[in-house]
C-alpha positions in Angstrom: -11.2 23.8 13.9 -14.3 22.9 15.9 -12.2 20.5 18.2 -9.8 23.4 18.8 -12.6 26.0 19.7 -11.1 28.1 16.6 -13.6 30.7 14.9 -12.1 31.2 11.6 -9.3 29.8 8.9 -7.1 33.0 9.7 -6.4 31.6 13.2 -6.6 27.9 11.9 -3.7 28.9 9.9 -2.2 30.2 12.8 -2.2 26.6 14.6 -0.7 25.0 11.1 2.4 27.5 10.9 3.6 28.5 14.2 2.1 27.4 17.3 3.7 24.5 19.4 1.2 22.0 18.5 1.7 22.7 14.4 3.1 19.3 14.1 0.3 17.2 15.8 -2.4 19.4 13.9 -1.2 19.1 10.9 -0.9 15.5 10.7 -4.7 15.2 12.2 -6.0 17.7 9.7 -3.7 15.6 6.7 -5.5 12.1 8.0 -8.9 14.0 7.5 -8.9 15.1 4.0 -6.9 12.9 2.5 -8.9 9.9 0.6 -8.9 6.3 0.7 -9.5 4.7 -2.9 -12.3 1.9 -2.8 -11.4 -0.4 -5.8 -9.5 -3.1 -6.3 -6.4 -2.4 -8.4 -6.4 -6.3 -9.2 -7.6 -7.1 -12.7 -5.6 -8.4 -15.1 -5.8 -5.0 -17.2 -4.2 -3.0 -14.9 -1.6 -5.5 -13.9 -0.2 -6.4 -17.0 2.3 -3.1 -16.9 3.6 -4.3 -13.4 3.8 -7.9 -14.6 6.1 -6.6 -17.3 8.1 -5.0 -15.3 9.0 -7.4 -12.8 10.4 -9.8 -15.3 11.6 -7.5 -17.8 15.2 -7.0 -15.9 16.1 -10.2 -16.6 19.0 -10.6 -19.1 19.1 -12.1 -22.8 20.3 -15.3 -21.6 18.0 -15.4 -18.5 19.8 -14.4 -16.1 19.1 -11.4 -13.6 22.2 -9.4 -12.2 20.6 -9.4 -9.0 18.0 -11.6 -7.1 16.1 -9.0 -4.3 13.4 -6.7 -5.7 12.5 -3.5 -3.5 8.8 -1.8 -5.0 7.6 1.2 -3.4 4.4 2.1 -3.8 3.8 5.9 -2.9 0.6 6.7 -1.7 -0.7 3.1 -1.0 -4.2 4.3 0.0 -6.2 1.2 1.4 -3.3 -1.4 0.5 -4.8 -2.9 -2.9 -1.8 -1.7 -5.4 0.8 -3.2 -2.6 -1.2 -6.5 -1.8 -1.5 -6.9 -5.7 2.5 -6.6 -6.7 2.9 -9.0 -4.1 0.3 -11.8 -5.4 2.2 -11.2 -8.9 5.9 -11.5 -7.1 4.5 -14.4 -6.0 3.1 -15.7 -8.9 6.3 -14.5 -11.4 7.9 -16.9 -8.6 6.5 -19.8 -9.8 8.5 -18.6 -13.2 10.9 -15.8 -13.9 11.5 -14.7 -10.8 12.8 -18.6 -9.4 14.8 -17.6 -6.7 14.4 -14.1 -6.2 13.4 -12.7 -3.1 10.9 -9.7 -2.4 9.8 -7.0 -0.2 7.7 -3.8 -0.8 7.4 -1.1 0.7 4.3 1.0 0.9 3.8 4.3 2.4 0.6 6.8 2.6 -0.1 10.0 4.2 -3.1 9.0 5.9 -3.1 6.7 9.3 -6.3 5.1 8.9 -5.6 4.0 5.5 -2.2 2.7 7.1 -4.2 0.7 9.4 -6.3 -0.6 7.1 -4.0 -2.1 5.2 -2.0 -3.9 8.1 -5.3 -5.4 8.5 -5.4 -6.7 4.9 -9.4 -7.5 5.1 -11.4 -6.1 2.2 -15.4 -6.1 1.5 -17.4 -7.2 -1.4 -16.8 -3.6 -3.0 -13.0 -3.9 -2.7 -13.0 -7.3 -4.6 -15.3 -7.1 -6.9 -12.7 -7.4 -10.0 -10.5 -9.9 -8.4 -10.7 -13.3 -10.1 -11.8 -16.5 -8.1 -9.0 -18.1 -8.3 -6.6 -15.3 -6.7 -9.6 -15.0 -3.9 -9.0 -18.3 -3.1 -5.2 -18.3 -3.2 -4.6 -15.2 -1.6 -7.6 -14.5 0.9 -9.2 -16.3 3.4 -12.8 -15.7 4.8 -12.9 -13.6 7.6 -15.3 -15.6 10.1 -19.2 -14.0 10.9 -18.7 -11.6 8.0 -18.9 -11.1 4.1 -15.5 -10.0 4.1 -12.1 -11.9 3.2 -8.3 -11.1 4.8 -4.9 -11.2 2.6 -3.3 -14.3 3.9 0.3 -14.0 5.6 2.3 -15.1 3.1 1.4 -11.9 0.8 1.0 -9.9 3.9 4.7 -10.8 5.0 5.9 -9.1 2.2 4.6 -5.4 2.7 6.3 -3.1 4.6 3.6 -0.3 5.5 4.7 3.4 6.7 3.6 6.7 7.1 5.1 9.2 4.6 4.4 12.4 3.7 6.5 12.9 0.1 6.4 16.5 0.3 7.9 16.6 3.6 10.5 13.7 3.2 13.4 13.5 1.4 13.8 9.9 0.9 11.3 7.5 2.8 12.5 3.8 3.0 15.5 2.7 4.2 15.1 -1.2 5.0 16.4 -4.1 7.6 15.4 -7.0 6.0 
């Protein structure tokens, strides 16, 4: 409202519904209040449901009726719960999932979140619950700084748009 020169919410409300720049306002004032969630979703708690998931398609006899998995995750905030399913895909790899191929797609409201996660580098804060080992598979040190950077081969996997699920019918349609 400030930027705008606009004295109260009456004519703020104004912009958001019918003047000509309601589209570009909107999605400025959406990238404002919306909040990006600090913490790392990887721990081995919170993973174990996804985990489950990923290999419990496969059939009695071991065999899957299909070989591409396609994960959306809605609302994707900073990028941990994307980056995550794609260090266990890659993992469940190794094992169940011999021979399947991946891809994710992960969609938020909020552009700097988005931009955040194409970047894929996380602090101290963010990683505090992520075991050694997966820091050392998965991330490499980002150079001057405390801070480490999903390596490529989890990053490849991610697809990262902007969405807004109460505007869109149906987000992800994919080329890969």
């Amino acid at each position: 409202m400030k930027e705008l020169s606009i004295p109260n919410l009456r004519q703020y409300h104004e912009v958001l519904t019918r003047s000509a720049q309601r589209t570009n306002e909107m999605h400025l004032l959406l990238n404002e209040i919306t909040v990006a969630r600090l913490a790392s979703s990887a721990t081995s708690r919170s993973c174990g449901p996804a985990k489950t998931g990923a290999t419990q398609h496969r059939g009695q006899q071991g065999e899957a009726p299909y070989k591409h998995l396609r994960i959306w995750s809605a609302g994707c905030s900073t990028g941990e719960e994307p980056y995550t399913m794609a260090m266990i895909l890659l993992e469940e790899a190794q094992r169940f999932l011999r021979g399947f191929t991946f891809e994710i797609i992960a969609t938020d409201l909020n552009d700097r979140s988005l931009q955040r996660c194409q970047e894929g580098i996380y602090g101290d804060y963010a990683l505090r619950n992520v075991a050694p080992e997966t820091l050392r598979r998965y991330f490499d040190p980002v150079a001057g700084t405390r801070d480490y950077r999903v390596r490529d081969e989890v990053r490849k996997l991610i697809k990262f748009s902007r969405v807004n699920l109460l505007m869109t019918r149906a987000c992800c349609s994919s080329s890969r």
